[in-house]
N, C-alpha and C positions, 0 to 999 in steps of 0.2 A: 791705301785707297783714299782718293781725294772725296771732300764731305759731299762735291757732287755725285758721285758712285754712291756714297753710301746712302744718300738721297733718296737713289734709283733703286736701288731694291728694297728699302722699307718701302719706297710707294707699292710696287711689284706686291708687296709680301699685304699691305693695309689695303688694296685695291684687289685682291684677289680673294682675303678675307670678306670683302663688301658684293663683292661680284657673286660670293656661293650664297651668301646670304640673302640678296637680294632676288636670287633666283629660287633656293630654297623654301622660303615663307609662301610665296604665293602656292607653289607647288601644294606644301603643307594644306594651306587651307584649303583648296582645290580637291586631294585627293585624300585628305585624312580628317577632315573636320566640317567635307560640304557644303563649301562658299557658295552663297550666290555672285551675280552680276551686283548686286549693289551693296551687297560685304565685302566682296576685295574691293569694291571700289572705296571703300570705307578703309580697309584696310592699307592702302596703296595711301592714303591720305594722312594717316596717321603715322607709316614712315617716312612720308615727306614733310610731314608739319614743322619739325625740328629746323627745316630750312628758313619759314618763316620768322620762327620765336626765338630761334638761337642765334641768326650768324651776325647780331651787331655786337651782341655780347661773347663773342667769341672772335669780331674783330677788336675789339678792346682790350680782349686779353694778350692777341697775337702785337697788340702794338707799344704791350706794356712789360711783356712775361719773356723770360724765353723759349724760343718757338718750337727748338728739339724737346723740350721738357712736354710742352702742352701736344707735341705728336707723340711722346713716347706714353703722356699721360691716358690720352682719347684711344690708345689701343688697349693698354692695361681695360680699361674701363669694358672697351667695346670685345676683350679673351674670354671676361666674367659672364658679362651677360648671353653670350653666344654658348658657353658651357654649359649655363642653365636651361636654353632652351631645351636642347634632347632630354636633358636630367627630370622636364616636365612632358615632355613626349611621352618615353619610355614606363613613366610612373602614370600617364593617364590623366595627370591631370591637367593639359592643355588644353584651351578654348579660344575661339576668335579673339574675343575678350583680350584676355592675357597675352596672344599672339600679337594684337594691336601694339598693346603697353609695352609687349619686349622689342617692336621695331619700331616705334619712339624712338626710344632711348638707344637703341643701338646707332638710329640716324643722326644722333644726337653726336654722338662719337666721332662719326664722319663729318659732320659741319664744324668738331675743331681741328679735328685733322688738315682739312683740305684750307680750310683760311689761313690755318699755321703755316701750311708746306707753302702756300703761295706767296705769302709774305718771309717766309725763311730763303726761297730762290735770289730771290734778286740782292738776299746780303751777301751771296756767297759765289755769286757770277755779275761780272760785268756787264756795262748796258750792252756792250755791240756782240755778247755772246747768248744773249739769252733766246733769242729763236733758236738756236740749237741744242740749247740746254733743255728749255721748252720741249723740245723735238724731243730729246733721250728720255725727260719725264714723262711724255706723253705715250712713249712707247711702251714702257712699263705697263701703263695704267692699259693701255691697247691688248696688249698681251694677259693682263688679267681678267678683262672686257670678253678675249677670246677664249680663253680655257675654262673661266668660270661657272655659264649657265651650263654650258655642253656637260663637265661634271657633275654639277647638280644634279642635273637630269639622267644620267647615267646611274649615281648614284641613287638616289628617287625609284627610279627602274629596277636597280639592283637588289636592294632592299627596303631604306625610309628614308624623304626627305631630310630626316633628322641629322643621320649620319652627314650628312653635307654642312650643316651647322655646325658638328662636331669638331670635321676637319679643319672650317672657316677660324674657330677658339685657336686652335694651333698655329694657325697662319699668322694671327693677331699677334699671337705669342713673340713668332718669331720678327716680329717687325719690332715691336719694343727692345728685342734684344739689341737689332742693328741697332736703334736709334738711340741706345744707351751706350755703347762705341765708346773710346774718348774724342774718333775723328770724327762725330759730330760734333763738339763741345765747340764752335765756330759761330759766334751770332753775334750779332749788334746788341750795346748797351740800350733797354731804355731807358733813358732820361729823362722826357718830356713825360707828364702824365697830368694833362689838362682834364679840370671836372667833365664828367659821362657827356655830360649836354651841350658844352662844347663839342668835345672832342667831335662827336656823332657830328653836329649839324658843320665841322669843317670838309665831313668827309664829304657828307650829302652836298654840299656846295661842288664839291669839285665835281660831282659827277653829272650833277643838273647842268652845269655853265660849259662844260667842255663836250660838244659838238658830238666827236667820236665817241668817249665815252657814254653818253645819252643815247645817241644812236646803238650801241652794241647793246644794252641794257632792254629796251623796248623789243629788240629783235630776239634776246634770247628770252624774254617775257614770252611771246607768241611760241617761239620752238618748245619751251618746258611745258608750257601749256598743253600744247598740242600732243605732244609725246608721252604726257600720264593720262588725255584722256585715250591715246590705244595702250599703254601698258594696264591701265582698269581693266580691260579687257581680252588681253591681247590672250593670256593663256586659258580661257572658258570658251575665246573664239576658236583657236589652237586645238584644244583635246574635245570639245563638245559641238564644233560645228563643222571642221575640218576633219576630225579623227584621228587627229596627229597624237601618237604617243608622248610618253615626257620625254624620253630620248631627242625623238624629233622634234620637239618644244626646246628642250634647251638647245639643239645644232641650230636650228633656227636664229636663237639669241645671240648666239654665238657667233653667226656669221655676222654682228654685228662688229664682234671683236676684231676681225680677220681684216675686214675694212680700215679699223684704226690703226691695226697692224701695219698696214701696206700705207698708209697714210703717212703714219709717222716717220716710217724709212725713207718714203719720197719726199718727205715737206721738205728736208735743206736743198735739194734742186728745184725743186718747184718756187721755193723763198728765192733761187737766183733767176729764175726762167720768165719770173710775172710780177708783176706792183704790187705790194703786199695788200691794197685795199681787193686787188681779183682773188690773189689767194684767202682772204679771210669770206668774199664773196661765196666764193664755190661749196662753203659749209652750207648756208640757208639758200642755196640754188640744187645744189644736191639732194638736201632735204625733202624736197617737195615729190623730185622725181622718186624717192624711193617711199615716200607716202600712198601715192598713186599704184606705186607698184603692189604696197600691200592690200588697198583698196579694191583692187584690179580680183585679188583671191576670193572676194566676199562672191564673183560671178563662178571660180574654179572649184572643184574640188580636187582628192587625190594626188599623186607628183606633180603636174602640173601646179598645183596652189603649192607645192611645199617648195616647189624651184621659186617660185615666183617671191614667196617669203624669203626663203635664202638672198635673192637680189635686191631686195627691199632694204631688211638688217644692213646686208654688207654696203650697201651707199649709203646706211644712215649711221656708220662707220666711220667712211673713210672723207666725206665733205664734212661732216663737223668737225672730226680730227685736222682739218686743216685750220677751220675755222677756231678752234680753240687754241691748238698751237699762236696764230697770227694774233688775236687781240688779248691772248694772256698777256702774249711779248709786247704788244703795243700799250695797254695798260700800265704797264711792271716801268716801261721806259718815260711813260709820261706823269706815271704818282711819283713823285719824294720817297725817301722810304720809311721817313717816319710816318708817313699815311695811310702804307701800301696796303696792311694788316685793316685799315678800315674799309678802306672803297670796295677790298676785296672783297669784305663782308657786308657793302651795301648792294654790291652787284648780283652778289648772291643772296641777299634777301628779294630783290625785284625782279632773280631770273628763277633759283629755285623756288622760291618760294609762292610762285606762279602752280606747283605741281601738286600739293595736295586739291588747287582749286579744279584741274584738268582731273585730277585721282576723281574726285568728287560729281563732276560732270561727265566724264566719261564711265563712274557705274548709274549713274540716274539714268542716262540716254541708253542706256544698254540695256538696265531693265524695264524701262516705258516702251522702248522703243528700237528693242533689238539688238543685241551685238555688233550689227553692219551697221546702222546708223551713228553707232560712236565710234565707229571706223572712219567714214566720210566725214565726219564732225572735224578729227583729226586734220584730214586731210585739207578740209577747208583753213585751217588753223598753220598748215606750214605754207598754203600762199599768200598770209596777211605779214608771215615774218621775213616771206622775200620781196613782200612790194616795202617791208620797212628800211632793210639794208639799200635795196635800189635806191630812194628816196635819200636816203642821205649823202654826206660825204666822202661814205666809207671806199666807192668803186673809183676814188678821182687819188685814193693815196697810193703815194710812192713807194716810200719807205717809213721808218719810224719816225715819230714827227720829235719835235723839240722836246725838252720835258716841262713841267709846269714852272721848274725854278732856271731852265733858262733861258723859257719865254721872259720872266719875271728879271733875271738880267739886262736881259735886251730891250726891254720897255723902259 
């Protein structure tokens, strides 16, 4: 099995783990501990804080350390803590509190995860292969995107939220195993290890003065934004104002999986059919449309709002899944790769790290001001991040542009 395959099912296996868990917590505090509207939104902010505080110091390590080690490590880490949770379930003694503090730190897991994997692809695939490789990663991650909440919630329904976290530890488990392999043992030497404050402010350069990159970063600011102030929300609107069961709660979420599913199997024809600047387009033009759509339920109730959810998810699927397929690849082709491990990590401090503030705004607006009002909030928020991609130069590109060092040849 080539280190790319073995890639693809630790992500499978670390994205499937993140997917039960990120569906199960909210569930938890929802039906077993009480949440308001402006405690998950509290709580939604505290597992996304980790995006803010960690990911330059986790691009530092991805560009120093090697990168199977810090994903076999960030699952081991993220087995422990997921095991504990039920272990405090079960015993009673769980609280918002403590629920906060253990999705911390479990987010915590996934911000080295996901810097490593990004910065581990491109040493281990060619420039003119990586939209495809791209593609098979993203699939994975789509298909655990799909199966995830819908379990959750099944599970939830069956008997406890907890149990979902249970099985999430095992999943964790088995990803460390892959990523312990010997055919992962395939990584670039670091060598260069420029003091912190360099190192950071060569990253930040690259990504302020390069055009595309600036532009992808402001746009995916507005979408994460947009997208925690309706997940603050989304499952109180869900079981307390729709009547939707948690079953139906997690199928819901899940259609958002289905989307990336059908995404990612279509991106390498779509990568030949269109200029890569339309296909990275269609993620924040799609966005909107399936904003609106969930907007559209705050008037429905009954099937009718629960098809209308379902449509919603599954376009906010299947256009970002193109969109992130296209400017991962576009990214990965234009950083060096001794850089790659940081920019990643600035891109994801300036896009993730947008979502505790949306977690935060989307439960204040929800409990001042109603659940539907930080729905439309949302909604306002994914057409500030398509007038941002229009606006740039992203709808005029071809294909993968030069990279920074052989621009720096040619000058």
């Amino acid at each position: 099995m080539t280190p790319l395959s073995r890639l693809s099912f630790a992500n499978l296996a670390a994205n499937g783990a993140e997917q039960l868990a990120m569906a199960a917590i909210p569930l938890m505090a929802a039906l077993m501990l009480g949440a308001t509207a402006e405690t998950m939104g509290a709580l939604s902010a505290a597992q996304t804080l980790p995006y803010l505080l960690l990911s330059l110091l986790a691009g530092l390590w991805a560009d120093r350390l090697p990168r199977h080690y810090l994903m076999a490590g960030s699952e081991a880490g993220r087995a422990l803590l997921l095991a504990l949770v039920p272990l405090l379930a079960f015993a009673g003694r769980l609280d918002l509190a403590s629920l906060a503090v253990l999705g911390f730190a479990l987010s915590a897991c996934t911000v080295l995860f996901n810097v490593a994997a990004q910065a581990y692809l491109p040493a281990i695939v060619a420039r003119d292969g990586l939209p495809a490789a791209n593609a098979k990663i993203e699939f994975t991650r789509a298909a655990a995107v799909f199966l995830g909440p819908g379990l959750a919630g099944a599970i939830a329904g069956w008997t406890s939220p907890a149990w979902a976290l249970a099985v999430s530890a095992v999943t964790s488990a088995i990803t460390v195993a892959l990523l312990l392999t010997p055919g992962m043992r395939r990584d670039v030497a670091m060598t260069e290890k420029p003091p912190i404050r360099q190192a950071l402010t060569e990253g930040l350069i690259v990504v302020w003065r390069h055009p595309l990159l600036r532009a992808i970063a402001a746009c995916a600011m507005a979408w994460n934004f947009s997208w925690f102030v309706l997940m603050a929300v989304f499952v109180l609107f869900a079981v307390n104002t729709l009547g939707l069961t948690p079953a139906q709660t997690g199928i819901a979420l899940g259609a958002q999986g289905l989307g990336m599913l059908l995404a990612a199997l279509a991106a390498p024809m779509i990568h030949t059919r269109l200029r890569l600047g339309i296909m990275i387009l269609l993620g924040p033009a799609t966005s909107l449309f399936a904003a609106f759509a969930i907007g559209a339920t705050t008037l429905m109730r009954g099937d009718a709002a629960f098809m209308m959810l379902l449509a919603g998810f599954f376009l906010f699927g299947f256009g970002p899944m193109l969109w992130t397929i296209g400017q991962t690849s576009l990214r990965q082709a234009i950083v060096p790769l001794r850089l790659i491990g940081r920019v990643s990590a600035i891109q994801q401090v300036a896009t993730l790290g947008m979502r505790p503030l949306g977690a935060l705004a989307g439960g204040f607006i929800g409990e001042r001001f109603g659940l539907e009002a930080a729905i439309w909030l949302a909604v306002i928020g994914y057409g500030v991040q398509l007038a941002v991609i229009l606006l740039s130069q992203m709808p005029a590109l071809d294909a993968l542009p030069p990279s920074l060092e052989e621009e720096g040849a040619a000058a």
